[in-house]
C-alpha positions as CSV (number, residue, x, y, z in Angstrom):
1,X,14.7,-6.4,9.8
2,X,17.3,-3.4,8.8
3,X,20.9,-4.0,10.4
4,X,21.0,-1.3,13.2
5,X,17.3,-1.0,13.7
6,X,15.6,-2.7,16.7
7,X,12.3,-2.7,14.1
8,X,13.3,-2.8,11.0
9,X,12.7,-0.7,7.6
10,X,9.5,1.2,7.1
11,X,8.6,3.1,3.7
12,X,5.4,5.5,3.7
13,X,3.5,6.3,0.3
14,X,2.3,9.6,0.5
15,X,-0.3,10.6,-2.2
16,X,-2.1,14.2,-1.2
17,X,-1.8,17.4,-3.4
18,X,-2.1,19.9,-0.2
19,X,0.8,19.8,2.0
20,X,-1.0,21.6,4.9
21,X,-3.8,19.0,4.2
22,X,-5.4,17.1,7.6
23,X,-3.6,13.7,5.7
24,X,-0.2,15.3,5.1
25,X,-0.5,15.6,9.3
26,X,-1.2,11.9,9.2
27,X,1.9,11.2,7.6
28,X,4.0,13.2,9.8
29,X,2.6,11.7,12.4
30,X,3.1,8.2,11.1
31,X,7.0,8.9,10.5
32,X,7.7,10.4,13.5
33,X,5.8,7.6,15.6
34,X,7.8,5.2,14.2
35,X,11.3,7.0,13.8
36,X,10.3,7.9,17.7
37,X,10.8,3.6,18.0
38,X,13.6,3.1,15.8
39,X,12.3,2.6,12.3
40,X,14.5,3.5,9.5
41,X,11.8,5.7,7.4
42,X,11.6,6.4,3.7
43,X,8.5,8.2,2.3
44,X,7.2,8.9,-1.5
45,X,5.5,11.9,-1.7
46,X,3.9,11.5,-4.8
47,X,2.0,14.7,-5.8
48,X,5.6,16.5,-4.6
49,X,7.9,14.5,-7.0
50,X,5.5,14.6,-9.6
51,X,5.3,10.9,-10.3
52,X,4.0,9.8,-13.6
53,X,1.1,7.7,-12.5
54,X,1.1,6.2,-16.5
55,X,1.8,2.9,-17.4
56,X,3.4,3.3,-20.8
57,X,5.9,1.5,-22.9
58,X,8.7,4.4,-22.3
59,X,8.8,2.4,-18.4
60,X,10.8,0.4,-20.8
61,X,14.9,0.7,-21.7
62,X,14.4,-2.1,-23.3
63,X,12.1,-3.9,-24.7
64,X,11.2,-7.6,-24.9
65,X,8.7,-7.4,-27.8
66,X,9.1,-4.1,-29.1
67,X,6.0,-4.6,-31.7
68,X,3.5,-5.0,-28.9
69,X,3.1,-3.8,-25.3
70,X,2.3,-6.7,-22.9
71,X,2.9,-4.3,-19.4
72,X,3.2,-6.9,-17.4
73,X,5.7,-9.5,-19.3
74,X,7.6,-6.4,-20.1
75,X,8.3,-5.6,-16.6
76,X,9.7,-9.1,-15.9
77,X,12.2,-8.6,-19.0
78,X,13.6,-5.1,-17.5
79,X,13.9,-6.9,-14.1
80,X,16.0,-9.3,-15.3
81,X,17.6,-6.7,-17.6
82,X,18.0,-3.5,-15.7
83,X,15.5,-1.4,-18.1
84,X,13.5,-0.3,-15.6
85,X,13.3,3.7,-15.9
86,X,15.0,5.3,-13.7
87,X,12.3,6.5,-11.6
88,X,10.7,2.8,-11.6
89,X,13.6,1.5,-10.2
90,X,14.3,4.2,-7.2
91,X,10.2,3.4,-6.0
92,X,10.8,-0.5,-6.3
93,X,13.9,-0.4,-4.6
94,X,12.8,1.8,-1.1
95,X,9.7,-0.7,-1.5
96,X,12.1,-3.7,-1.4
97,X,13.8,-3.0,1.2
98,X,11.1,-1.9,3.1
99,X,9.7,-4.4,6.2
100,X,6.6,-2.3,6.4
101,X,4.5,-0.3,3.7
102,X,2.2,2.3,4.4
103,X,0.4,4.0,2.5
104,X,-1.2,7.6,3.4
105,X,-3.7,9.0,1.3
106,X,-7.4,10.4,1.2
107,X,-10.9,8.3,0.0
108,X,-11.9,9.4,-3.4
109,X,-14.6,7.8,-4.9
110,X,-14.7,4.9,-2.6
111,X,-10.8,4.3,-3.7
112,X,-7.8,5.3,-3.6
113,X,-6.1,9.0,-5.8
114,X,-5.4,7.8,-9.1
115,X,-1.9,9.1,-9.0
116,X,-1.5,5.8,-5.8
117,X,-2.7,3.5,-8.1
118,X,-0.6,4.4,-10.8
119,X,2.3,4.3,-8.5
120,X,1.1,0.8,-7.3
121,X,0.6,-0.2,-11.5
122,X,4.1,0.8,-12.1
123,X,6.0,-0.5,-8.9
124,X,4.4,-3.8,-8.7
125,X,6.7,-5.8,-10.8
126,X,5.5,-9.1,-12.2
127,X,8.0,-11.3,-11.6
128,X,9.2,-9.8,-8.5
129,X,5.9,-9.1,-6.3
130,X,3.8,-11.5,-7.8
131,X,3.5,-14.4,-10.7
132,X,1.5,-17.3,-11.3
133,X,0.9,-19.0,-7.9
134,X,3.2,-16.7,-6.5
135,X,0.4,-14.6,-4.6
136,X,-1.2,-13.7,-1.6
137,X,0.7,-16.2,1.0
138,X,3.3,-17.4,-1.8
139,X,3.8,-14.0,-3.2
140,X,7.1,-11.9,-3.2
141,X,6.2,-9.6,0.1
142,X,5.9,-12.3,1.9
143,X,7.0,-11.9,5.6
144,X,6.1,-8.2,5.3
145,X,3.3,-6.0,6.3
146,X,1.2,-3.3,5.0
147,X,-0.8,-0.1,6.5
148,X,-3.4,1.9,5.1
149,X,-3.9,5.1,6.7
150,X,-6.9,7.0,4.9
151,X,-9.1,9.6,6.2
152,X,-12.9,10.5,4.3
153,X,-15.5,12.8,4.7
154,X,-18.4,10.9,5.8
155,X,-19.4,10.2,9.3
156,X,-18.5,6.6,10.9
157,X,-22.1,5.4,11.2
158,X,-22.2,5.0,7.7
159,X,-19.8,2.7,7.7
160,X,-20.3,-0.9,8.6
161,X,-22.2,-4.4,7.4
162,X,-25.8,-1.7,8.0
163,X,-24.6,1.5,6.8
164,X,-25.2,3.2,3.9
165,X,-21.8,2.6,2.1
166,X,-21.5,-0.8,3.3
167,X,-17.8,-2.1,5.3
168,X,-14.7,0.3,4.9
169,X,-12.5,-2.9,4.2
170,X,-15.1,-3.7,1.4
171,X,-14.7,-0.7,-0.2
172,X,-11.4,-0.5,0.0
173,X,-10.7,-4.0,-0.8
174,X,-9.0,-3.2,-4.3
175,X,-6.4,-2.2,-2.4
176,X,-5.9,-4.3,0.9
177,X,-6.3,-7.8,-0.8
178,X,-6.1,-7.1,-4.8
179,X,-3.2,-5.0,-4.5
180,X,-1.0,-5.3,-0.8
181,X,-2.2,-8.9,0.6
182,X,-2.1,-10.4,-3.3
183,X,1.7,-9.8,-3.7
184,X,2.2,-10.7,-0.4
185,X,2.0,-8.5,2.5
186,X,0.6,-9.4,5.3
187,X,-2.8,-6.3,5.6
188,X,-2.8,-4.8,8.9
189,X,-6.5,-3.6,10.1
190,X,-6.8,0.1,8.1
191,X,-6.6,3.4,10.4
192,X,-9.6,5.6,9.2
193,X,-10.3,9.0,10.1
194,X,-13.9,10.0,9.8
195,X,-15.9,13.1,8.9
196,X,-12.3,14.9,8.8
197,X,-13.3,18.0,6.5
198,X,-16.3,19.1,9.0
199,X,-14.9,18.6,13.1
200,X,-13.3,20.8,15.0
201,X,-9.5,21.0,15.3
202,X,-9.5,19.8,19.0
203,X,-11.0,16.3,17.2
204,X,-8.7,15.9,14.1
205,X,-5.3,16.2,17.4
206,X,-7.4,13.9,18.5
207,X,-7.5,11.6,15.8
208,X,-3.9,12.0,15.3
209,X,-3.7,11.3,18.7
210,X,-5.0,7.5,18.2
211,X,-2.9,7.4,15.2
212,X,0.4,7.3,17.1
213,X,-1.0,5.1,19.5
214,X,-1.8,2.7,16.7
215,X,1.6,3.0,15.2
216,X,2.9,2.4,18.9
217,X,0.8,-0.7,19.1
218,X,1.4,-2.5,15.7
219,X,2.6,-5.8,16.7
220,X,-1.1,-6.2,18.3
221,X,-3.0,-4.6,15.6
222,X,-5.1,-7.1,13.8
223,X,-4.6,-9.1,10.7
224,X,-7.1,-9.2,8.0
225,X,-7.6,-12.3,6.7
226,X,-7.0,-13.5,2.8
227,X,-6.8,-16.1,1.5
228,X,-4.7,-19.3,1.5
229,X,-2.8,-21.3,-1.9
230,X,-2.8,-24.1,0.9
231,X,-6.6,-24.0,0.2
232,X,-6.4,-24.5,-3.6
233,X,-5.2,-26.9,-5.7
234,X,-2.4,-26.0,-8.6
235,X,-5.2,-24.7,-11.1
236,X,-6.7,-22.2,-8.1
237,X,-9.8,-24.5,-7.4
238,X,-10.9,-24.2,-4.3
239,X,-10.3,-28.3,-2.2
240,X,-12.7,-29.8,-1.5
241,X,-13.3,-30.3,3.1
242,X,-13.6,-33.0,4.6
């Protein structure tokens, strides 16, 4: 928890290129429910800052093997070197010290803008979010939690273990468990807005509406559950129960 702050340290990743957009509102109204509290709140607004959503060896001051580009073995070495570029370092250092990540950001494709999960490829250091068994309840976010806030354009009935697209955590789980809960965090249940692009405006204030009383009610929103390293022996097999 921040020094000074009754709740600690919040940083919101932002990624929409319309700042008028229905999601940009969602944003706003995430920061100023939780400034409202007592948050300290950073945001990334990706599309605005033009962040390079390219891995690429230039991430790199300096290099450990400068004959082949491992990304990930590279990023430990600038950790432990300060060769992180510049822009690298600002993003993993407002995530550091952050005690809550959100991330804002419309469904495309059943995922996430590609310019999020470049960010996410970038700022996700090996060796400091995650490595080896250091993952999921072991990993480097530990203690921390993690939002999505997403909104889509189909209707909420075709969500769910019988609808046509199958469970929203399913099809976002590339990003609540293989990216937020494996370095870590601790994945609070996703807000989703439905159907956004077609109801009327008196619905979206509505929807923002529930939004701020979710971000009022975190510490009783529920947990998704991921898995355990208790549950696995050192090579990741699963133990056998008794």
């Amino acid at each position: 928890m921040t020094a000074g702050s009754p709740h600690g340290r919040a940083h919101i990743v932002y990624a929409h290129f319309e700042p008028r957009s229905f999601v940009a509102a969602m944003r706003d109204t995430v920061a100023d429910s939780l400034v409202a509290q007592g948050w300290v709140v950073t945001c990334s607004d990706l599309y605005a800052e033009q962040f390079n959503p390219v891995a690429q060896a230039d991430d790199f001051a300096e290099r450990r093997n400068p004959d082949y580009l491992v990304y990930s073995l590279e990023q430990r070495h600038a950790l432990e070197h300060q060769a992180l570029a510049p822009n690298i370092a600002a993003e993993v250092e407002r995530v550091r010290h952050a005690d809550l990540l959100v991330l804002v950001f419309p469904v495309f494709w059943f995922s996430m803008p590609a310019i999020l999960k470049g960010w996410i490829d970038r700022v996700f250091l090996s060796g400091l979010f995650y490595g080896g068994r250091r993952v999921y309840d072991r990993g480097g976010m530990v203690g921390k939690r993690a939002l999505v806030v997403t909104s889509l354009g189909g209707r909420q009935h075709m969500f769910g273990p019988d609808g046509i697209h199958g469970d929203i955590n399913g099809m976002l789980r590339h990003v609540l468990q293989g990216s937020l809960a494996y370095v870590g965090y601790q994945v609070l249940e996703p807000f989703v807005a439905y159907h956004v692009p077609y109801i009327t405006d008196t619905e979206r204030s509505s929807l923002l509406e529930d939004l701020r009383a979710s971000m009022h009610s975190l510490n009783s929103r529920a947990v998704l559950g991921m898995p355990s390293l208790d549950c696995f022996d050192e090579e990741l097999h699963p133990l056998q129960r008794a």
